[in-house]
VOTOR-571380 format. One record per residue (C-alpha): residue number from 0; residue in one letter; x negated, z, y. Coordinates in nm, 4 decimals. Layout:
residues N
NUM | A | X | Z | Y
...
***
This chain:
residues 417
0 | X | -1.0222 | -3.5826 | -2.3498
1 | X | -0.9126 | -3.9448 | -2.3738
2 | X | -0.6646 | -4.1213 | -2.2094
3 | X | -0.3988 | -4.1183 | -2.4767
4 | X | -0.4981 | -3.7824 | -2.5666
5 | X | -0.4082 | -3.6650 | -2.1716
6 | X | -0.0967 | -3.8474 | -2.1907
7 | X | -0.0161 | -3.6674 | -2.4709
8 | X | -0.0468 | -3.3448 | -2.3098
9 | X | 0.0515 | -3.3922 | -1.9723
10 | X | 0.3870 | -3.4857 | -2.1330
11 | X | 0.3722 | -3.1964 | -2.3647
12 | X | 0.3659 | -3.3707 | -2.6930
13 | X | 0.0106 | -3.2003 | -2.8517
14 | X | 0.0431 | -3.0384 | -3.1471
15 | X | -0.2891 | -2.8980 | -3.2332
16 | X | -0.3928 | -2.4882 | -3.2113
17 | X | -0.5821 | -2.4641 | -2.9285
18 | X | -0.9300 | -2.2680 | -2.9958
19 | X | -0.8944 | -1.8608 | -2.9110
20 | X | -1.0807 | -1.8215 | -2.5408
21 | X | -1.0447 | -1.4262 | -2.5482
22 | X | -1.3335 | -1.2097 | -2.5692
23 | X | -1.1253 | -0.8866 | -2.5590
24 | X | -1.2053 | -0.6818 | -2.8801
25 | X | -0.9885 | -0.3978 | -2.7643
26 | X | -0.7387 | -0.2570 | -2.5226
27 | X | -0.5726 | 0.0600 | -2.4568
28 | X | -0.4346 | 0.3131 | -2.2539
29 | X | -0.6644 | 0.5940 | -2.1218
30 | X | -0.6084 | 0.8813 | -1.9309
31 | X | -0.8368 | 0.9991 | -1.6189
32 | X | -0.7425 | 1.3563 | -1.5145
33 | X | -0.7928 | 1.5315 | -1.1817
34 | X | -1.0468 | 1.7565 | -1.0993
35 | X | -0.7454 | 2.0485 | -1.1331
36 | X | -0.3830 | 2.0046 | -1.3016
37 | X | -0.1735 | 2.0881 | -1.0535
38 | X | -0.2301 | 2.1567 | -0.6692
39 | X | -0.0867 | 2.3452 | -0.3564
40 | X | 0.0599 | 2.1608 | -0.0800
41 | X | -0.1616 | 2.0879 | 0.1938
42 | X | -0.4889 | 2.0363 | -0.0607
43 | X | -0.7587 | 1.7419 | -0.1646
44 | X | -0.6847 | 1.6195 | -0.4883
45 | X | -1.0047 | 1.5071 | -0.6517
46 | X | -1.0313 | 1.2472 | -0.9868
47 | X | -1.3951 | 1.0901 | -1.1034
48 | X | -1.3083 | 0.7499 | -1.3321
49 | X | -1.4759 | 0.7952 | -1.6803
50 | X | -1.4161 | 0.4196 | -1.7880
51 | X | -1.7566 | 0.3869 | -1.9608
52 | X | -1.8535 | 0.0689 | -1.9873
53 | X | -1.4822 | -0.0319 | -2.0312
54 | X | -1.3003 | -0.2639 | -1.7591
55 | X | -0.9551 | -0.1360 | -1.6410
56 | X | -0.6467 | -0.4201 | -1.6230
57 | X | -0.5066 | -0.3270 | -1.2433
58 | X | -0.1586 | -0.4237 | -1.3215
59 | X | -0.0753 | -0.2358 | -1.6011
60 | X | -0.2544 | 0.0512 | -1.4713
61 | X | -0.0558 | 0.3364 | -1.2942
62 | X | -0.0855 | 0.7219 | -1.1709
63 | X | 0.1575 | 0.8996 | -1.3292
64 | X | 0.2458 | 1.2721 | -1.1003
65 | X | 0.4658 | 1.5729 | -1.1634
66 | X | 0.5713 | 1.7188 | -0.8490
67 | X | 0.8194 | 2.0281 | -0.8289
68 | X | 0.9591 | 2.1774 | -0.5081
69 | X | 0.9991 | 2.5659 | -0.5138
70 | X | 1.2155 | 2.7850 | -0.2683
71 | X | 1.2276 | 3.1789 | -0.1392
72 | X | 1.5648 | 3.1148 | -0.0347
73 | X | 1.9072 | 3.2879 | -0.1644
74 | X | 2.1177 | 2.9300 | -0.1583
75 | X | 2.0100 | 2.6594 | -0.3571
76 | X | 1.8373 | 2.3318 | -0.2151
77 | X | 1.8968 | 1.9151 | -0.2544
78 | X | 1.6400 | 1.6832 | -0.0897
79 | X | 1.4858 | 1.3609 | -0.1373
80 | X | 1.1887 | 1.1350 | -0.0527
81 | X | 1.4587 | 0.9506 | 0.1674
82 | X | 1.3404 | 0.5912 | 0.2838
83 | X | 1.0055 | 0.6885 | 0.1025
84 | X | 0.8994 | 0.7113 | -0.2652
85 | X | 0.6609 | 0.9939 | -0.4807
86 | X | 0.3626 | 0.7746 | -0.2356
87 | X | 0.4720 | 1.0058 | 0.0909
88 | X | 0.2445 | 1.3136 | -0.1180
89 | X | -0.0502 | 1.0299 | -0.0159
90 | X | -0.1368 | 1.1480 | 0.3584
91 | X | -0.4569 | 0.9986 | 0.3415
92 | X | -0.6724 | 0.8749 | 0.0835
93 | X | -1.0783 | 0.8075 | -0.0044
94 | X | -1.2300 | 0.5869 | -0.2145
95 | X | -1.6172 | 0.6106 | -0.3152
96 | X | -1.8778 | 0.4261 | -0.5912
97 | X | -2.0081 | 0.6920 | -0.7824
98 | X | -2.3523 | 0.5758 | -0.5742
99 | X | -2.1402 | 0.7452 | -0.2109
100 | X | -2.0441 | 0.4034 | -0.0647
101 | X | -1.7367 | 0.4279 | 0.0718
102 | X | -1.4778 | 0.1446 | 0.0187
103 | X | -1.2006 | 0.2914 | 0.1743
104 | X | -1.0822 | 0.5639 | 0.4270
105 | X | -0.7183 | 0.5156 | 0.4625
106 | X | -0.4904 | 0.7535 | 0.6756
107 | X | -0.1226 | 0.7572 | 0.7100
108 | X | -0.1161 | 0.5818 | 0.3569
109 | X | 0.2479 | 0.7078 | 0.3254
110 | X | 0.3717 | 0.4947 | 0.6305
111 | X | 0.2249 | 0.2264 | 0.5760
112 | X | 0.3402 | 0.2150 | 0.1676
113 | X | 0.6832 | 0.2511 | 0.2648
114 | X | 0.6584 | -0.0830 | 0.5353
115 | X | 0.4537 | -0.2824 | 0.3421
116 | X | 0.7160 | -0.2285 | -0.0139
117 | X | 1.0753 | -0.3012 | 0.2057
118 | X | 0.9090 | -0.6376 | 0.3332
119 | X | 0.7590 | -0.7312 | 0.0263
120 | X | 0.9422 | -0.6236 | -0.2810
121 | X | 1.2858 | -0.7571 | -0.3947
122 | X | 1.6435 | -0.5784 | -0.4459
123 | X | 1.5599 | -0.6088 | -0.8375
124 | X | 1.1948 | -0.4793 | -0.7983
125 | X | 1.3611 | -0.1286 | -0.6486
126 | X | 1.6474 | -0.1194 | -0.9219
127 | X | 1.3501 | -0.1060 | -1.1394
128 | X | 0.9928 | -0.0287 | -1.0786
129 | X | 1.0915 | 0.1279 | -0.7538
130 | X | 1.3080 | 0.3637 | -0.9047
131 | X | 1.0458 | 0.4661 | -1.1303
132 | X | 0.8097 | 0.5014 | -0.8356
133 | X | 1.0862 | 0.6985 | -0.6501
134 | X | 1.2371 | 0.5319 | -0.4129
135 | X | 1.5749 | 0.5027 | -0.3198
136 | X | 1.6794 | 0.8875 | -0.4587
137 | X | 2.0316 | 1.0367 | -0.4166
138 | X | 2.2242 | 1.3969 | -0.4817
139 | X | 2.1853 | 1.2761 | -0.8871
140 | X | 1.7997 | 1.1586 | -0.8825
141 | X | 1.6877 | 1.3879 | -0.6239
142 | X | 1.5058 | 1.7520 | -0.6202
143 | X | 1.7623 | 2.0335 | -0.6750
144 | X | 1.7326 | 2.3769 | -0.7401
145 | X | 1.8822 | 2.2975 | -1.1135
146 | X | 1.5958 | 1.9899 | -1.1357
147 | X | 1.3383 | 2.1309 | -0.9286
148 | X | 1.0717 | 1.9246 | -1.1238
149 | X | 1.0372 | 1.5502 | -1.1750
150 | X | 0.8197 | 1.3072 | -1.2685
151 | X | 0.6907 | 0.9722 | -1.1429
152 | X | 0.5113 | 0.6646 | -1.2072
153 | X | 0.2985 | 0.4730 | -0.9399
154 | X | 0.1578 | 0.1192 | -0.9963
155 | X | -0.1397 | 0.1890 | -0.9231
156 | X | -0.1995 | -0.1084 | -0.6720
157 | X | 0.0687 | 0.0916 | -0.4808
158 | X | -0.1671 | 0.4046 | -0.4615
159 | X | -0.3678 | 0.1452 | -0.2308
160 | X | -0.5148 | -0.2114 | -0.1695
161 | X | -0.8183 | -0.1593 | -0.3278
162 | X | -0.6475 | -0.1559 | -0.6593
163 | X | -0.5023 | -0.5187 | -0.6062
164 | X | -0.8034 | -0.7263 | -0.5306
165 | X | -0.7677 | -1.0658 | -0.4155
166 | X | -0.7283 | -1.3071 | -0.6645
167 | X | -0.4485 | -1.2072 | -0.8596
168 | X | -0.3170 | -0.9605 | -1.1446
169 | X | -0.5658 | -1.1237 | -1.3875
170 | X | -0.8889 | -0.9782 | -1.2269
171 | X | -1.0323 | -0.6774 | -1.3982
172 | X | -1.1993 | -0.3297 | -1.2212
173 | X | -1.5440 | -0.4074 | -1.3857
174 | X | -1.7161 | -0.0481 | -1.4988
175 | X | -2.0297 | -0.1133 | -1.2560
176 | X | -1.7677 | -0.0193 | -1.0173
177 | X | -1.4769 | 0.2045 | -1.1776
178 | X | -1.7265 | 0.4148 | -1.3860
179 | X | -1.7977 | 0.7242 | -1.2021
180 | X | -1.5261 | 0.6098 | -0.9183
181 | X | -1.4173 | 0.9074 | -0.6939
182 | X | -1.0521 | 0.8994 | -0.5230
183 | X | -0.9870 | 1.1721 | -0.3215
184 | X | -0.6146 | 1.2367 | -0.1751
185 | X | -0.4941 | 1.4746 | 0.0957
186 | X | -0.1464 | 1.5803 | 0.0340
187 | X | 0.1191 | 1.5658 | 0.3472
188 | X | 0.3319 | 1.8174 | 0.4332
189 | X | 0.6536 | 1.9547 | 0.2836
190 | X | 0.8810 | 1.8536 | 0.5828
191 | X | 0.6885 | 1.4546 | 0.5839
192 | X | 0.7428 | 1.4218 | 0.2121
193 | X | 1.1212 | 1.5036 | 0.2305
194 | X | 1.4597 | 1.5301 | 0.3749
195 | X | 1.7443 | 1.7595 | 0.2839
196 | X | 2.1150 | 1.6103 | 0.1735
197 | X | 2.2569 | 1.8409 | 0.4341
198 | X | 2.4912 | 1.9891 | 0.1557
199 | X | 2.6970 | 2.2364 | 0.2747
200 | X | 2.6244 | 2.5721 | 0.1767
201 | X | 2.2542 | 2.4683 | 0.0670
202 | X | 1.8906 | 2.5688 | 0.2210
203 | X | 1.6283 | 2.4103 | 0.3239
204 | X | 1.3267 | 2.4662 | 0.0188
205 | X | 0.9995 | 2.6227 | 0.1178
206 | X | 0.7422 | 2.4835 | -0.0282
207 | X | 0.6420 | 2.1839 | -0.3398
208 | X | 0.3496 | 2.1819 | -0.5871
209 | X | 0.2111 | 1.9226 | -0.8253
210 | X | 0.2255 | 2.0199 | -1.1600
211 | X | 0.0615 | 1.7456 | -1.3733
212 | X | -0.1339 | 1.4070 | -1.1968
213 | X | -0.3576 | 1.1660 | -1.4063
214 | X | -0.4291 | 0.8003 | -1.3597
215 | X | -0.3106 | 0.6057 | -1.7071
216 | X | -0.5527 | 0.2876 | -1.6769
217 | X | -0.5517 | 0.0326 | -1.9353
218 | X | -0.8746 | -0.0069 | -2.0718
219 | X | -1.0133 | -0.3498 | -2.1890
220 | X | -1.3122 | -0.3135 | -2.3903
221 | X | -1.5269 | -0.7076 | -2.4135
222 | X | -1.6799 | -0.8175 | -2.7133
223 | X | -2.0889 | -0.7484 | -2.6446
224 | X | -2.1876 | -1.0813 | -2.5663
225 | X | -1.9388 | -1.0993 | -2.2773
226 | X | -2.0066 | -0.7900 | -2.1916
227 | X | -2.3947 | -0.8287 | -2.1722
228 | X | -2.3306 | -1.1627 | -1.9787
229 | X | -2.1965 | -0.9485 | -1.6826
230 | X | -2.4317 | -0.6946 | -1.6620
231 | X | -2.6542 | -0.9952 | -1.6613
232 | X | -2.4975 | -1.0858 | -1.3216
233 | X | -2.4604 | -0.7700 | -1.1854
234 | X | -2.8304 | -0.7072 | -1.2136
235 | X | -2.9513 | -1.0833 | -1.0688
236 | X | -2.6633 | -1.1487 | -0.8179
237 | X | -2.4100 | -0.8313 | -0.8155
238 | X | -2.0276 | -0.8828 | -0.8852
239 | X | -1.8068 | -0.9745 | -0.5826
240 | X | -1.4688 | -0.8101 | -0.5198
241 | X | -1.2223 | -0.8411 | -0.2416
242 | X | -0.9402 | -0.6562 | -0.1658
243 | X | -0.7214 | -0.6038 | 0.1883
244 | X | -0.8319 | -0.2480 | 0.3536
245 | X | -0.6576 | -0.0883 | 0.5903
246 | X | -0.7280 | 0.0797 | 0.9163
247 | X | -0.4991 | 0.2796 | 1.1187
248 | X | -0.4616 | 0.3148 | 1.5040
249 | X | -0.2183 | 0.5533 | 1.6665
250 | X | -0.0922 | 0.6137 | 2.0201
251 | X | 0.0820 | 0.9024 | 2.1389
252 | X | 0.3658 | 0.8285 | 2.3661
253 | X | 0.5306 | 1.0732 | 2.6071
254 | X | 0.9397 | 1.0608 | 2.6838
255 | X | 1.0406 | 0.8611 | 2.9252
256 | X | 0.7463 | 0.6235 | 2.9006
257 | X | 0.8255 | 0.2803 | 2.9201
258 | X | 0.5402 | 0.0457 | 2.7839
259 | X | 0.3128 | 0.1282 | 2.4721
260 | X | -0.0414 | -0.0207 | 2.4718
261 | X | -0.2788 | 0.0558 | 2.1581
262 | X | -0.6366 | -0.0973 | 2.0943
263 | X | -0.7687 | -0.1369 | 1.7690
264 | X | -1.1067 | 0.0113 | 1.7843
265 | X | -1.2198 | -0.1706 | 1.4745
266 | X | -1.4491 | -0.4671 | 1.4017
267 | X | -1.4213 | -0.7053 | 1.1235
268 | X | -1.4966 | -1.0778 | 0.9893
269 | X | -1.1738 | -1.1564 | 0.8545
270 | X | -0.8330 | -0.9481 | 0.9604
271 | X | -0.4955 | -1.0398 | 0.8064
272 | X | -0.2023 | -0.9063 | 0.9684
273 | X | -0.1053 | -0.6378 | 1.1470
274 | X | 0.2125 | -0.3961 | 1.2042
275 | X | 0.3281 | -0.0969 | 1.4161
276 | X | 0.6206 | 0.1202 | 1.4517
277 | X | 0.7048 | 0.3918 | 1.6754
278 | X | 0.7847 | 0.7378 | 1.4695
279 | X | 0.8982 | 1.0047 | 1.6973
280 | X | 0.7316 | 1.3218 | 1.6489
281 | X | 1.0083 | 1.5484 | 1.6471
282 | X | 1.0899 | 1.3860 | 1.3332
283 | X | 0.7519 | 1.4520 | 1.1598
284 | X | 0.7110 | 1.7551 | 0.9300
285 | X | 1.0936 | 1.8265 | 0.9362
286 | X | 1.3087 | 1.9008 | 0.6480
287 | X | 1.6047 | 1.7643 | 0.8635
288 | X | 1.4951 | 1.4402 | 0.9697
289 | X | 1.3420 | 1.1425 | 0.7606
290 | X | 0.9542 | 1.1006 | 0.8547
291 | X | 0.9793 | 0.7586 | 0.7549
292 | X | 1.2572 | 0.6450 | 1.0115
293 | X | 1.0978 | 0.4088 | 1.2426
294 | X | 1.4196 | 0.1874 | 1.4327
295 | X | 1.3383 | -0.1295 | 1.5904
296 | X | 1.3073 | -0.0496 | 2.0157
297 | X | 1.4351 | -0.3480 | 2.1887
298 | X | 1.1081 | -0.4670 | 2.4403
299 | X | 0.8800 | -0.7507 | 2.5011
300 | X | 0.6040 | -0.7438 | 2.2954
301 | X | 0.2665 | -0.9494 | 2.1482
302 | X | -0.0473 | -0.9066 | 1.9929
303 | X | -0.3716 | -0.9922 | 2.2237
304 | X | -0.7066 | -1.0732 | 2.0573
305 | X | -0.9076 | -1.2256 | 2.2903
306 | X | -0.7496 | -1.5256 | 2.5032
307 | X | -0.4795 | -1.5643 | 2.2274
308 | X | -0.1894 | -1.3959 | 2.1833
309 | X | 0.0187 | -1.3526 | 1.8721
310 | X | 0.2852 | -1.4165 | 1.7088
311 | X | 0.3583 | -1.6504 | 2.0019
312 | X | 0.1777 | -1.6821 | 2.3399
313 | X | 0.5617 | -1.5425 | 2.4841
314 | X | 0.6520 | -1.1992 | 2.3988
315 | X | 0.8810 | -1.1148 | 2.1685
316 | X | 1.1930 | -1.0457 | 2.3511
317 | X | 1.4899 | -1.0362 | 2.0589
318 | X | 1.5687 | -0.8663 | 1.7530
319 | X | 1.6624 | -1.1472 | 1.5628
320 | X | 1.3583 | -1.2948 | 1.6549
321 | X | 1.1268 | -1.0091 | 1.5540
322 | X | 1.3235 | -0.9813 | 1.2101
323 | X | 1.2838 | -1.3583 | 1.1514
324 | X | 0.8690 | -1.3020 | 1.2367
325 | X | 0.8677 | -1.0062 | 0.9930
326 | X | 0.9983 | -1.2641 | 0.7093
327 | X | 0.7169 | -1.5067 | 0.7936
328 | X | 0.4296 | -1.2465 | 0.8276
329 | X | 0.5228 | -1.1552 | 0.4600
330 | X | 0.5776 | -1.5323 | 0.3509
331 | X | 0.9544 | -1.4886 | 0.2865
332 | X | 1.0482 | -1.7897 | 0.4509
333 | X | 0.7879 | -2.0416 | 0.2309
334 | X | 0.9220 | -2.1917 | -0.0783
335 | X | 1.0596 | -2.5318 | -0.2300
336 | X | 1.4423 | -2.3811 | -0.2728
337 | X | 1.6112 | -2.0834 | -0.4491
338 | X | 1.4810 | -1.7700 | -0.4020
339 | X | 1.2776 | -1.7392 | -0.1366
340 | X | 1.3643 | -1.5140 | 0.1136
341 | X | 1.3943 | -1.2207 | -0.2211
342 | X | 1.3276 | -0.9195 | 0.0240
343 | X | 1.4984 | -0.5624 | 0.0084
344 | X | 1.4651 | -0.5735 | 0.3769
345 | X | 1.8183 | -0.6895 | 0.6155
346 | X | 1.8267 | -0.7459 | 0.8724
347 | X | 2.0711 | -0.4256 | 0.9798
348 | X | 1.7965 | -0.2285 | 0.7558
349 | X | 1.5453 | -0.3546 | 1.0046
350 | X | 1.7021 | -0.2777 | 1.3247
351 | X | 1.8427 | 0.0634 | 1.2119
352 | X | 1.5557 | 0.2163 | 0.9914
353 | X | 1.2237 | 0.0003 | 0.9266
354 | X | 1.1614 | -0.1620 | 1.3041
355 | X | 0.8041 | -0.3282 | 1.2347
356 | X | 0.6187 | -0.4825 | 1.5047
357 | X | 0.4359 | -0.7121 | 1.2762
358 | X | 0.2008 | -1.0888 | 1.3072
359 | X | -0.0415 | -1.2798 | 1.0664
360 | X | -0.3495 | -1.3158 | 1.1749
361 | X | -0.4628 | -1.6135 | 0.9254
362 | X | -0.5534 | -1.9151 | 1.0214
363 | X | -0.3482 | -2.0539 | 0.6991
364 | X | -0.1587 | -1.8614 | 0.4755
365 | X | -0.2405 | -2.0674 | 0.1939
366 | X | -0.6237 | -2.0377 | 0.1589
367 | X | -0.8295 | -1.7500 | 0.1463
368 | X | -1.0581 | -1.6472 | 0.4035
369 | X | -0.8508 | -1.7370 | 0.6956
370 | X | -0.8297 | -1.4480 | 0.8727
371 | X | -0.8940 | -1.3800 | 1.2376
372 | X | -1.2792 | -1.2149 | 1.3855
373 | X | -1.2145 | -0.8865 | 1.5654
374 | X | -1.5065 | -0.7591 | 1.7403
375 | X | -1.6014 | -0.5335 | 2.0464
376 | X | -1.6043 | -0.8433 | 2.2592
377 | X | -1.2476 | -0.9737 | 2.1251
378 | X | -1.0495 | -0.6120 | 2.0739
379 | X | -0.7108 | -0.6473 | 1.8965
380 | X | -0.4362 | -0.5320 | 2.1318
381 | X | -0.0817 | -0.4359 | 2.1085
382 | X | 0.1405 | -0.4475 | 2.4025
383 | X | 0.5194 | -0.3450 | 2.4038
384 | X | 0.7215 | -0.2906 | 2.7353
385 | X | 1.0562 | -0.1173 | 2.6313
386 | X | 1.3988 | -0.2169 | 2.7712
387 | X | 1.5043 | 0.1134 | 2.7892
388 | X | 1.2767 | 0.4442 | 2.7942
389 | X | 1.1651 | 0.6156 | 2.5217
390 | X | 1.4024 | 0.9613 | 2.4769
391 | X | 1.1491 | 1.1813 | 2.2645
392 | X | 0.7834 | 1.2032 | 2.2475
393 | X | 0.6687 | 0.9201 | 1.9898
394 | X | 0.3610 | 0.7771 | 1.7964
395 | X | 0.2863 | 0.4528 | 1.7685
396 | X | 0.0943 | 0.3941 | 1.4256
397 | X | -0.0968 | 0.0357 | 1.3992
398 | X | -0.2073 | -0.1115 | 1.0774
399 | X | -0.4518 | -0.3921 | 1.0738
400 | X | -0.5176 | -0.5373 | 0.7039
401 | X | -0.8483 | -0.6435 | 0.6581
402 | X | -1.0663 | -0.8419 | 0.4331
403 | X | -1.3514 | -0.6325 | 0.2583
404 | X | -1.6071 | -0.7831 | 0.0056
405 | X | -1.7715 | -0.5499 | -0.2092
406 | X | -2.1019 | -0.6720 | -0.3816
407 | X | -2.1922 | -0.4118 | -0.6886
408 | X | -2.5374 | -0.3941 | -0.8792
409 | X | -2.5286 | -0.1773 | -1.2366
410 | X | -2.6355 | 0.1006 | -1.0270
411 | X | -2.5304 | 0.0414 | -0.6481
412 | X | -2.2715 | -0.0780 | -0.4291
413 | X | -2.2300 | -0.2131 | -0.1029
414 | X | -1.9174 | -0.3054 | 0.1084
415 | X | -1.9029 | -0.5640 | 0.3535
416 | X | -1.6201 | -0.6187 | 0.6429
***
């Protein structure tokens, strides 16, 4: 390009078609069905990919579930997924190349779905997609015994990390890796995945099912020569894909106990962030409470990895302080002007029903491959001292986001942390 002619378009003023770049021949929606229909509550849900040698677009992908609660009782029933979305069914959840590499062994996927969505998503994102996904349910949207059946859509980089790799929207599942791809889910309980209304003269429902569950991927077929190119690379070098696992540490906490300490038995090249919250077990597996209730407990707390502590080599010691280090572990708080803090989380919200004991653990938040060495020799710690004792017996569940890099061949697969 000359210099007039990068004038010209730096100020906008070209005027000629550009050349077409894509080498997309086809794209459409595809269905990948579970192993069974429907399921029990309590059970494995199994789907194998068959993409063929098609590549999947992440973002417009989703899993689309029907779930349907059922009751033995006389009175009829009202409950909702209360702070959670159609993700609480998502207990834990298994990912494996068709070759038995594992690239993921989440548990507690339901906890940390709905943390990670109030800190990240906006207002407008649950008005929309989020209502779609389930969240945010009343007496009108909820399970009743005259709409005991509903259905819901899941982006399906919500159904976990490994379906939002690290690069952006644009990158594409390549077949050496989706073809053949087993996801395995093990449902939660009835009393985890809701809460009753409390309406008067109501009972509690006994059990739920799911009636229909397929993934809906968008399929993106290449034109040969692109497509040949690829397998080219897969064969000589392998394809490269990151994505943010997670792996869960929890603590069980008597009453009355006054500090909480929880190692992360886990070692890896390059973790992210990190988060806990305290759920108290009395709450978990009960119709009548919300298993995804998790207030903020007024302490002095850090992270210790090593010699350094995190977020701040003081603990933690206020609330507003802690909410204010949630907004900058998400990067609500970066930005030129506007919009930036665009969060469904308040601050009351916060204190009262999502209390996250959260820090970054990259080096800089603005280039890849930051992220902080845990190993055997430099175990990540938590550490929280409570100003007042805690009243039932609790859990304290620790996430720790990871990088993993997974190298694929046209036949095998290897993950690296």
């Amino acid at each position: 390009m000359s210099s007039d002619e990068a004038i010209l378009f730096n100020n906008s003023l070209t005027y000629t078609l550009p050349v077409p770049s894509s080498v997309v021949v086809n794209k459409t929606k595809k269905r990948s069905y579970f192993q069974n229909r429907s399921y029990a509550s309590g059970q494995t849900m199994v789907c194998t990919l068959n993409s063929g040698s098609s590549y999947a677009d992440l973002a417009n992908s989703n899993l689309v579930v029907k779930i349907k609660v059922t009751s033995t009782n006389a009175n009829p029933f009202n409950v909702t997924f209360g702070n959670g979305s159609a993700m609480n069914i998502v207990e834990n959840i298994r990912i494996n190349h068709r070759s038995g590499t594992q690239y993921t062994n989440t548990q507690k996927m339901n906890a940390y779905r709905v943390l990670e969505d109030r800190n990240c998503e906006s207002e407008n994102w649950y008005a929309t997609i989020g209502k779609v996904m389930g969240y945010d349910q009343d007496l009108l949207t909820g399970f009743s015994t005259a709409t005991p059946e509903r259905t819901f859509v899941i982006p399906i980089k919500k159904v976990h990390n490994f379906f939002s790799p690290h690069g952006g929207d644009g990158i594409l599942l390549p077949p050496q890796m989706q073809s053949g791809l087993r996801v395995e889910v093990d449902l939660a309980t009835l009393g985890t995945i809701f809460k009753d209304l409390a309406v008067v003269g109501n009972d509690l429902p006994t059990d739920y099912e799911i009636t229909d569950i397929y993934f809906d991927m968008e399929s993106v077929d290449l034109m040969d020569s692109a497509a040949a190119a690829v397998n080219t690379n897969a064969q000589k070098r392998s394809l490269e894909y990151l994505f943010s696992d997670i792996f869960t540490s929890r603590s069980t906490n008597p009453a009355n106990s006054t500090a909480v300490n929880v190692d992360v038995n886990k070692s890896v090249s390059y973790a992210e962030k990190v988060m806990a919250v305290m759920q108290t077990n009395a709450n978990q597996n009960n119709l009548s409470q919300d298993s995804f209730v998790t207030p903020y407990l007024s302490g002095n707390w850090w992270y210790e990895l090593g010699s350094n502590q995190y977020p701040s080599n003081q603990k933690i010691d206020d609330r507003v302080v802690a909410y204010m280090n949630n907004l900058s572990v998400w990067q609500k708080l970066k930005g030129k002007c506007g919009e930036r803090g665009q969060t469904a989380l308040t601050r009351v919200g916060y204190e009262a029903e999502y209390g996250t004991y959260a820090t970054s653990l990259e080096l800089d938040s603005a280039l890849a491959l930051s992220g902080m060495p845990v190993t055997s020799s430099r175990v990540l710690r938590f550490s929280l001292d409570l100003d007042t004792p805690l009243a039932n017996d609790s859990t304290c569940l620790v996430f720790m986001c990871f990088l993993t890099s997974i190298r694929s061949t046209l036949t095998s697969s290897r993950a690296d942390i």
